[in-house]
N, C-alpha and C positions, 0 to 999 in steps of 0.2 A: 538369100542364103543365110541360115543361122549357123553359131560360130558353136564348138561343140562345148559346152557349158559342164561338161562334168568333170568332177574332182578326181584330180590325178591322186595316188596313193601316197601320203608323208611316209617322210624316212623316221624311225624311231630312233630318238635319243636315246643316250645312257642318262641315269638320272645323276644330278651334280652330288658328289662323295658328301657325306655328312659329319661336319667338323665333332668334335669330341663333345663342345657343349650340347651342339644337338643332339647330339646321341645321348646325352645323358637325359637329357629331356624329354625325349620320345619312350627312353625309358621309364624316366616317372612317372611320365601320364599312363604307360601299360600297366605298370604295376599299381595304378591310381586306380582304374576300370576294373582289373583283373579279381573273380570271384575265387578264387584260390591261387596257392605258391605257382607260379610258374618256372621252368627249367629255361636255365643259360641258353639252351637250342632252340627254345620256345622266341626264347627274348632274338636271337642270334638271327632267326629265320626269317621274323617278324621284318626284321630290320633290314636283313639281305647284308648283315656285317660281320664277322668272326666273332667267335666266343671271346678272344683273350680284348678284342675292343668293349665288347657288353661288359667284360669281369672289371676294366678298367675303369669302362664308365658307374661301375656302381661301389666301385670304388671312391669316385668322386663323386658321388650324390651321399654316401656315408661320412664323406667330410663335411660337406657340405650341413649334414643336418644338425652335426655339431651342438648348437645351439638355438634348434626347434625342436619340437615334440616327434619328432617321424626319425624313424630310421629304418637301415634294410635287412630283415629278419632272413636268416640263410641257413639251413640244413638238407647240407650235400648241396646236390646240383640246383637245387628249387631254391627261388625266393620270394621273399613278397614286401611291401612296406606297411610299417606297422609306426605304432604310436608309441611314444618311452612310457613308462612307468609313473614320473609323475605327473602324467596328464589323466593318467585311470581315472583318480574320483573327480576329476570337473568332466569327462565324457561320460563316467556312468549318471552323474546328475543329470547333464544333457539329454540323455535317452533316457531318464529312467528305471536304471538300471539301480538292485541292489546290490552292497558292497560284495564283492569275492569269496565263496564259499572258502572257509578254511578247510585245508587237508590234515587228516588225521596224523599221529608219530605213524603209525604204521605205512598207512601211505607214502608219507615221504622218504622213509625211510626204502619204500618196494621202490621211489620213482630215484632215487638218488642210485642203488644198485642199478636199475636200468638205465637210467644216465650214463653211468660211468662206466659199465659193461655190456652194452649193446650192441649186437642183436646180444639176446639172454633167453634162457628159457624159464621155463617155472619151474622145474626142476632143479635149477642151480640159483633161481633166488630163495626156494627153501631153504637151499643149502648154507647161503650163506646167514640168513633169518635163521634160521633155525626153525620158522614154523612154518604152518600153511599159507597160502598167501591166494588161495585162489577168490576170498571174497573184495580183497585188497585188489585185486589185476582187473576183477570185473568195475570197481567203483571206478579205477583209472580209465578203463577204457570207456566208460560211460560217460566220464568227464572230455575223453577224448587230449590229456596228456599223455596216452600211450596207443602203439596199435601193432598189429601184426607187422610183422617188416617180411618174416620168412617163415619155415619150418627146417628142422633137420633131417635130413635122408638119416635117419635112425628109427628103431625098432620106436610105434607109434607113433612117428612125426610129429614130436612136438612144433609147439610156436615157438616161435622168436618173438620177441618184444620188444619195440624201440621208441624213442619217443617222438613227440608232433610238433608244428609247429604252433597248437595249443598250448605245450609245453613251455616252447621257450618265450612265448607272449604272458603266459601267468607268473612266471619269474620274470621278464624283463631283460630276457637276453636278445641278443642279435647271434648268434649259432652257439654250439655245442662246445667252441674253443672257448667262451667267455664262462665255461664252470670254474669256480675256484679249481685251483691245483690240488689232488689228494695231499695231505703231509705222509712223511715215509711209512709212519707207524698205524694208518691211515689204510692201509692195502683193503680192498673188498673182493674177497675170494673165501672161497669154501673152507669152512674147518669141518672137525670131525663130528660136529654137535651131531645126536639123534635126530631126523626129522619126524616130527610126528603121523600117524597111518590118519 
């Protein structure tokens, strides 16, 4: 008589909760792999944790980089990690890379309006420029410091234009709170200049 040899069915566990440091960790290594910004629900999901534990955790991976070259690059809900500023020229020697295209006054001047007024259309940064700007929006968006974010439900739908996370990696920011503060005298809004046809 043989004894019946087959495998009864295991009970599934729950998996053991993931202390803070792991989570932070698991986080770095996502955002180490990850080929673009990933979203808090992305990281959240991944994990099977709440958004306000991911928010926390990359909060403490942001202390943490303190005093290494990495830190965690955030606009809006997306993030990614990125490298500080004075690590650029020993990583572009490493790749081969040549130094950083300069941006024109013009340019900077369209991407600072968009900065600090976004979404914007091209319509209201004439306005405040005073001139045309459409050869300016197309070098940005070719650089890819800017991109469509929306359009306006108004007569011909304009774009909107906001900036990238190309943007705040060629300045060296970690999100859009880290622009200088306007000074008062400083306001960027429409005057009554002519815009040119």
């Amino acid at each position: 008589m043989t004894k019946n040899t087959l495998s009864q069915p295991t009970e599934q566990t729950e998996p053991a909760p993931l202390s803070p440091a792991r989570i932070a960790a698991l986080i770095e290594s996502l955002l180490f792999v990850a080929d673009h910004p990933v979203t808090i629900t992305e990281l959240a999901t991944t994990l099977d944790i709440s958004a306000a534990k991911v928010e926390k955790a990359l909060a403490a991976l942001g202390e943490s980089y303190a005093d290494r070259c990495l830190k965690i690059q955030r606009l809006g809900k997306r993030v990614q990690l990125a490298t500080t500023p004075d690590a650029t020229p020993y990583i572009e020697r490493f790749l081969g890379l040549s130094i950083s295209s300069k941006l024109s006054p013009a340019a900077l001047e369209t991407l600072g309006i968009i900065a600090y007024k976004q979404p914007v259309t091209r319509p209201d940064i004439e306005a405040i420029r005073g001139v045309s700007s459409d050869g300016v929006l197309r070098n940005l968006l070719s650089k890819g410091l800017i991109e469509v974010v929306g359009q306006l439900e108004t007569a011909g739908r304009p774009n909107q234009y906001g900036t990238t996370f190309e943007f705040l990696k060629y300045f060296g920011l970690a999100s859009l709170d880290d622009l200088p503060p306007l000074e008062p005298d400083e306001d960027i809004s429409a005057t009554d200049a002519e815009i040119p046809a």
